[in-house]
PyMOL commands that place a pseudoatom at each C-alpha (Angstrom):
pseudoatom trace, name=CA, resn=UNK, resi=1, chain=A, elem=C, hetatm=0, pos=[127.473, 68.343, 34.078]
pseudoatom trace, name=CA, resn=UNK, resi=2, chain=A, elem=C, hetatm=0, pos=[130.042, 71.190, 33.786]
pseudoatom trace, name=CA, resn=UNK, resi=3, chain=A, elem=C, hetatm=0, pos=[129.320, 74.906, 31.945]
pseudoatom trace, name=CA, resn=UNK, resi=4, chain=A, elem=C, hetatm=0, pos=[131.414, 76.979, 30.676]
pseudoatom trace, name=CA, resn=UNK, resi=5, chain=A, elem=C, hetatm=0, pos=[131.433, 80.292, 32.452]
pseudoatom trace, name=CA, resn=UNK, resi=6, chain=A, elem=C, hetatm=0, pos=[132.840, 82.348, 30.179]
pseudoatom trace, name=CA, resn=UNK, resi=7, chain=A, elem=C, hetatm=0, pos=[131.164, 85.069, 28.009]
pseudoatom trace, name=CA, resn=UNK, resi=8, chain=A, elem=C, hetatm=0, pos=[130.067, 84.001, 24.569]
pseudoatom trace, name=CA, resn=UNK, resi=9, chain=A, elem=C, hetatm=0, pos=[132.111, 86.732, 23.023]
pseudoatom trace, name=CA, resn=UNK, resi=10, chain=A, elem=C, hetatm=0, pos=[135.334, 84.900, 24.455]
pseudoatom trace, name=CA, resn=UNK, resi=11, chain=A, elem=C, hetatm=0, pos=[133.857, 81.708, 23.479]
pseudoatom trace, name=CA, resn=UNK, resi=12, chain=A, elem=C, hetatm=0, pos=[133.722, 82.981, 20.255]
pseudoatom trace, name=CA, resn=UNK, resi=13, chain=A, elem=C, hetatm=0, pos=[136.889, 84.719, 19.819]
pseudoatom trace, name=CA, resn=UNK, resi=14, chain=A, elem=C, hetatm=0, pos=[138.502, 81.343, 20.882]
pseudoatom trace, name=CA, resn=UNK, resi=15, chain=A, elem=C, hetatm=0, pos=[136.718, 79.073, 18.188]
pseudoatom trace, name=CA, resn=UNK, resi=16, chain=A, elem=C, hetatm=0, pos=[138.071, 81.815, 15.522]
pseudoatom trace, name=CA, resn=UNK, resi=17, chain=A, elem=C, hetatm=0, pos=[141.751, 82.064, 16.560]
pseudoatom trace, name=CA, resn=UNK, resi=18, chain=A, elem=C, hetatm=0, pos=[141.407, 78.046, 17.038]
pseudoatom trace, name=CA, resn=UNK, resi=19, chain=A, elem=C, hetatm=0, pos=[140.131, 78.228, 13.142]
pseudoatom trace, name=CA, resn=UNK, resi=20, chain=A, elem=C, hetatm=0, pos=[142.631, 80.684, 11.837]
pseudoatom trace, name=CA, resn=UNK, resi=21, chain=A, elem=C, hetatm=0, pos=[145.610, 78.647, 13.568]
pseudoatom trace, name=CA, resn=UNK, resi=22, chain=A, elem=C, hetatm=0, pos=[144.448, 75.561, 11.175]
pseudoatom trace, name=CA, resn=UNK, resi=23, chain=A, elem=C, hetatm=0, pos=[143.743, 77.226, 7.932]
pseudoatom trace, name=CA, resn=UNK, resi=24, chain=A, elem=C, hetatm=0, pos=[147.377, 78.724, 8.735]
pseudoatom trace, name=CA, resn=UNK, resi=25, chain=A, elem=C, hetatm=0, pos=[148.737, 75.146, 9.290]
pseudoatom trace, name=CA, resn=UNK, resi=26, chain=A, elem=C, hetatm=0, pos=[146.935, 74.153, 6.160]
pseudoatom trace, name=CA, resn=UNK, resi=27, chain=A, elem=C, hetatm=0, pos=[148.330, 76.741, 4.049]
pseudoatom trace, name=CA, resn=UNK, resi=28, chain=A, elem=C, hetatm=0, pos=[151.930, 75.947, 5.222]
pseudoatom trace, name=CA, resn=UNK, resi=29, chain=A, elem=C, hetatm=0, pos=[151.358, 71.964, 4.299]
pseudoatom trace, name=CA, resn=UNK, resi=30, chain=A, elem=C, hetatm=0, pos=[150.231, 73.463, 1.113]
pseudoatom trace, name=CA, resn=UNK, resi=31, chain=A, elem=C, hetatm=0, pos=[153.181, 75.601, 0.392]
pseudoatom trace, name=CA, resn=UNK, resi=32, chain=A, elem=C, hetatm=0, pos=[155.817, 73.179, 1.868]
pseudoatom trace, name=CA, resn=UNK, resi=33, chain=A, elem=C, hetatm=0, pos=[154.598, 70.158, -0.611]
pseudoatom trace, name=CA, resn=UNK, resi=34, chain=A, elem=C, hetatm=0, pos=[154.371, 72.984, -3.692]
pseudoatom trace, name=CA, resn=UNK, resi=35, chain=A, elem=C, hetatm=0, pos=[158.414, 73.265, -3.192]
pseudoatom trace, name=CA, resn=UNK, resi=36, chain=A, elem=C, hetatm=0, pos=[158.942, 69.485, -2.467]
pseudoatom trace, name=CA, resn=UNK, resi=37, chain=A, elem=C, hetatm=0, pos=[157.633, 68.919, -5.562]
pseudoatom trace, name=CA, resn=UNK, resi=38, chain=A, elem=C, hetatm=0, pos=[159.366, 72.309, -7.473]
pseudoatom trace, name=CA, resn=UNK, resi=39, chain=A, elem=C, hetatm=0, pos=[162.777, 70.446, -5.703]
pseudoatom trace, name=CA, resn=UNK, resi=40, chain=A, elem=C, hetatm=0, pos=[162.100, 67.124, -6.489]
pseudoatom trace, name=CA, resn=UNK, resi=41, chain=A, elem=C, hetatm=0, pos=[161.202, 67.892, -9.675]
pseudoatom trace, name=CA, resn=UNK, resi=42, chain=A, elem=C, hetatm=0, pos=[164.773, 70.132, -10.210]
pseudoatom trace, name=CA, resn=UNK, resi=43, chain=A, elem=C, hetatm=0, pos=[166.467, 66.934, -8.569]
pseudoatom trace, name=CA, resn=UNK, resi=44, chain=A, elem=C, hetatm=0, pos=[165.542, 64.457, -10.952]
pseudoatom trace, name=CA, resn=UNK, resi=45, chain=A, elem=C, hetatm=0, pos=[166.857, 66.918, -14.096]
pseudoatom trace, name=CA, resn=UNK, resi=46, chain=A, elem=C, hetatm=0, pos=[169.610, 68.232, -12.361]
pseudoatom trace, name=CA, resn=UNK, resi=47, chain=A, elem=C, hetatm=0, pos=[171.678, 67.214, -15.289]
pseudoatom trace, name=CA, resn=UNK, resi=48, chain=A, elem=C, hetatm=0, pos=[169.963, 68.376, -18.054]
pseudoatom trace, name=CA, resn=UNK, resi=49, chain=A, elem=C, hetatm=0, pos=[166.255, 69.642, -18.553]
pseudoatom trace, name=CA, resn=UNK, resi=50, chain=A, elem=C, hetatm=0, pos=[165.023, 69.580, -22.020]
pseudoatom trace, name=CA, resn=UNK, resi=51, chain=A, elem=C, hetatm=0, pos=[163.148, 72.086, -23.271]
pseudoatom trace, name=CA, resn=UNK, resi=52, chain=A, elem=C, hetatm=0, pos=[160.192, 69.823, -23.540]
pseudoatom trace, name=CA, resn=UNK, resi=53, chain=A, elem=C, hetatm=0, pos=[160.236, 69.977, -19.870]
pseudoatom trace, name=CA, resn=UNK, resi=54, chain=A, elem=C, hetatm=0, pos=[160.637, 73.742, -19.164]
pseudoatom trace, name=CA, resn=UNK, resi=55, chain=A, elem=C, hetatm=0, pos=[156.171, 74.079, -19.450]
pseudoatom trace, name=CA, resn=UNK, resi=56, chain=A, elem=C, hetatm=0, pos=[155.850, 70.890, -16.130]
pseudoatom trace, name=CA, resn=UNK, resi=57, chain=A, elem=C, hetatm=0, pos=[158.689, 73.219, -14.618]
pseudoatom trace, name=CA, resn=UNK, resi=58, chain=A, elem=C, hetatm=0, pos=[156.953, 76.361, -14.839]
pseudoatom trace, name=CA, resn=UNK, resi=59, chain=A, elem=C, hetatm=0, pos=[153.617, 75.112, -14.115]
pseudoatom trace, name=CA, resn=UNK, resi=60, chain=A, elem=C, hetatm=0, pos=[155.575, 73.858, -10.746]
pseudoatom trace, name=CA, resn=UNK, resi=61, chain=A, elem=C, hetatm=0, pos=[156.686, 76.947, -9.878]
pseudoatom trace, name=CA, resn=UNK, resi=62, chain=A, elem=C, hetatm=0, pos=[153.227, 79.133, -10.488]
pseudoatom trace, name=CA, resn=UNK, resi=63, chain=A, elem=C, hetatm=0, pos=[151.842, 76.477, -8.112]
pseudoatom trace, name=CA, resn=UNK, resi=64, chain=A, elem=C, hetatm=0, pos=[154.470, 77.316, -5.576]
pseudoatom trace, name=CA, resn=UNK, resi=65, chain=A, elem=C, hetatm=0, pos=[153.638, 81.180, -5.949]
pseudoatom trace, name=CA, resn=UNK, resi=66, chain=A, elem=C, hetatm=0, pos=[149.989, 80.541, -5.568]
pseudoatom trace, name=CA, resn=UNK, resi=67, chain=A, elem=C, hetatm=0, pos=[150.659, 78.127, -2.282]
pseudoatom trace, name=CA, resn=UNK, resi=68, chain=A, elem=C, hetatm=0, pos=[152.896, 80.791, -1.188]
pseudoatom trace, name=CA, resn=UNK, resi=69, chain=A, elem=C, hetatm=0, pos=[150.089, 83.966, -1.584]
pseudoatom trace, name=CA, resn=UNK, resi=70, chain=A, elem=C, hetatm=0, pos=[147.986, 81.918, 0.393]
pseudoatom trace, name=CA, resn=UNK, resi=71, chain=A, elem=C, hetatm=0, pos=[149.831, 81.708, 3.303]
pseudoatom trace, name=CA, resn=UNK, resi=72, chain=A, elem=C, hetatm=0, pos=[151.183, 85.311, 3.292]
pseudoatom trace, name=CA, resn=UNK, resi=73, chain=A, elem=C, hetatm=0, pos=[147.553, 86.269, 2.876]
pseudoatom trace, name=CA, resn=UNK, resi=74, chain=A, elem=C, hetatm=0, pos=[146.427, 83.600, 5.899]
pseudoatom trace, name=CA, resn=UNK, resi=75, chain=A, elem=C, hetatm=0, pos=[149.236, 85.228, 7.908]
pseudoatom trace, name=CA, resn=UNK, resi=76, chain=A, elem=C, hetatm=0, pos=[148.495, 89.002, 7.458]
pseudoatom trace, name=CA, resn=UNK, resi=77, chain=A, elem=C, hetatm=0, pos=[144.730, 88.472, 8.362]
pseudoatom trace, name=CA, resn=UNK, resi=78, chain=A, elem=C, hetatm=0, pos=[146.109, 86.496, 11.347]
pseudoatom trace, name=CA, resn=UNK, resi=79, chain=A, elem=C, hetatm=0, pos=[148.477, 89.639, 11.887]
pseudoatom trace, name=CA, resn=UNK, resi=80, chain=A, elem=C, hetatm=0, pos=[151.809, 88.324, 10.569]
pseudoatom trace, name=CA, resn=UNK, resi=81, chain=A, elem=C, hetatm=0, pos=[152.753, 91.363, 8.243]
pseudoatom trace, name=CA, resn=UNK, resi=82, chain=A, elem=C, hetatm=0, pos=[156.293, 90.334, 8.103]
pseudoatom trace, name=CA, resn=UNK, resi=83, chain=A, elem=C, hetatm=0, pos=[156.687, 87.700, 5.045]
pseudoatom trace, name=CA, resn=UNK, resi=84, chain=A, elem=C, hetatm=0, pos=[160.693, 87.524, 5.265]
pseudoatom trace, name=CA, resn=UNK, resi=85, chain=A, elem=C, hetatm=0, pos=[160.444, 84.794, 7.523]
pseudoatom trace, name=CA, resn=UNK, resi=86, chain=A, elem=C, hetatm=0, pos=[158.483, 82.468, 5.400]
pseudoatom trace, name=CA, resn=UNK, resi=87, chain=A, elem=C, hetatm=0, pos=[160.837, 83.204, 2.708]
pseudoatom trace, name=CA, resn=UNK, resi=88, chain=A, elem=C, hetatm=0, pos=[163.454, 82.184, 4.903]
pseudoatom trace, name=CA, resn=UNK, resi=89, chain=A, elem=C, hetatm=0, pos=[162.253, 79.311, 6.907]
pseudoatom trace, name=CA, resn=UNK, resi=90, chain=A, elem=C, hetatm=0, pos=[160.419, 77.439, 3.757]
pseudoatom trace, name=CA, resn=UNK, resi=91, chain=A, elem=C, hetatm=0, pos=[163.617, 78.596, 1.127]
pseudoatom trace, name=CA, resn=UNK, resi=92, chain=A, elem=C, hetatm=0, pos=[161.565, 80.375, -0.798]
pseudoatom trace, name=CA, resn=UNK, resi=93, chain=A, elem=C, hetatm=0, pos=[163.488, 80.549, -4.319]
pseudoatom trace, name=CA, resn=UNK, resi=94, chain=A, elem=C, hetatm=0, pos=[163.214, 84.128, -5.788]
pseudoatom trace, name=CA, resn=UNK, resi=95, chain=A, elem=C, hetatm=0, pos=[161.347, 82.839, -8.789]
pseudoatom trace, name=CA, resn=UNK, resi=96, chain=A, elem=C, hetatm=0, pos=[158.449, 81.571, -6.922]
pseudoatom trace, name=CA, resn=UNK, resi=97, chain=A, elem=C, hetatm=0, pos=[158.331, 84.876, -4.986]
pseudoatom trace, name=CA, resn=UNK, resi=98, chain=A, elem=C, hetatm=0, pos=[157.912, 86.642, -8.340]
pseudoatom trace, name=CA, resn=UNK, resi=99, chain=A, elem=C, hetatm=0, pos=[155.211, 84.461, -9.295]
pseudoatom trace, name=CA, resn=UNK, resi=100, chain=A, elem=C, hetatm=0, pos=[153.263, 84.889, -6.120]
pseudoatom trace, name=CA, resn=UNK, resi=101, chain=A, elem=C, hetatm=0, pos=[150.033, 86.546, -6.622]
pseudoatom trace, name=CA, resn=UNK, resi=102, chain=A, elem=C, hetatm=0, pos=[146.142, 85.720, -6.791]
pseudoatom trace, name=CA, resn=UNK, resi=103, chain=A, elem=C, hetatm=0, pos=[145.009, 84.066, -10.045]
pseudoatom trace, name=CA, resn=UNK, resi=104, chain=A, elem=C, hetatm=0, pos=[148.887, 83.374, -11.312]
pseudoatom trace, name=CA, resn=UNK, resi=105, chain=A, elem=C, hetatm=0, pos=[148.975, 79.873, -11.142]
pseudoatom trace, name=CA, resn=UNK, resi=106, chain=A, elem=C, hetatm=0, pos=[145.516, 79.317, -13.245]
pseudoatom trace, name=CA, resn=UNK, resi=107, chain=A, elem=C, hetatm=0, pos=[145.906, 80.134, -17.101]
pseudoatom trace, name=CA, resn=UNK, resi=108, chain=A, elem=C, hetatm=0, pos=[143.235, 81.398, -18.593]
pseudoatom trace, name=CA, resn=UNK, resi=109, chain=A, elem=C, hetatm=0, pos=[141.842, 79.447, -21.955]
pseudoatom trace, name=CA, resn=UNK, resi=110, chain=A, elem=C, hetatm=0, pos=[142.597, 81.660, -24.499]
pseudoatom trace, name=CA, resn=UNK, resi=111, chain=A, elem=C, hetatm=0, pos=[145.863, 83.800, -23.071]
pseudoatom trace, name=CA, resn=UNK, resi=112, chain=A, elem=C, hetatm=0, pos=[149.531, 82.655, -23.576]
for i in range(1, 112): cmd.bond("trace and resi %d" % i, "trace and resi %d" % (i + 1))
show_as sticks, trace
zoom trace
């Protein structure tokens, strides 16, 4: 039967970062199928959208801001302050970046 020699505080410290590396991995899944579906979406009324449709496109695109504040968030508690790079690597479309914040994506009853 083998132990593990190491302190408990480095035990711990691992099972943390090994946590935080997976809810970051989760919240990039999230945000990468948020803008498949914003892009798919934009694909399949590439020709024209009619206005009936603009409310499923916005909703799309709150969705993507929300996905996306969860990851920057998950990254700057991780340490990642630097968000360009997301925007970058995932193609972040300026809209969605203006619609990134907490609550955004839910509407209240009531509001408009």
């Amino acid at each position: 039967m083998s132990r593990d020699l190491r302190p408990p505080v480095d035990i711990l410290h691992y099972e943390i970062v090994q946590e935080q590396a997976s809810a970051l991995g989760r919240m990039g899944r999230t945000l990468e199928q948020a803008l498949a579906r914003l892009r798919e979406f934009d694909a399949a009324h590439a020709q024209e959208m009619p206005a009936s449709m603009q409310p499923a496109r916005r909703k799309l695109v709150m969705e993507a801001g929300q996905a996306l504040w969860m990851f920057v968030v998950q990254r700057e508690a991780t340490g990642l302050r630097d968000s360009r790079h997301i925007m970058r690597t995932y193609n972040v479309p300026g809209e969605v970046q203006l619609c990134m914040g907490p609550g955004l994506a839910r509407s209240k009853p009531g509001s408009s």
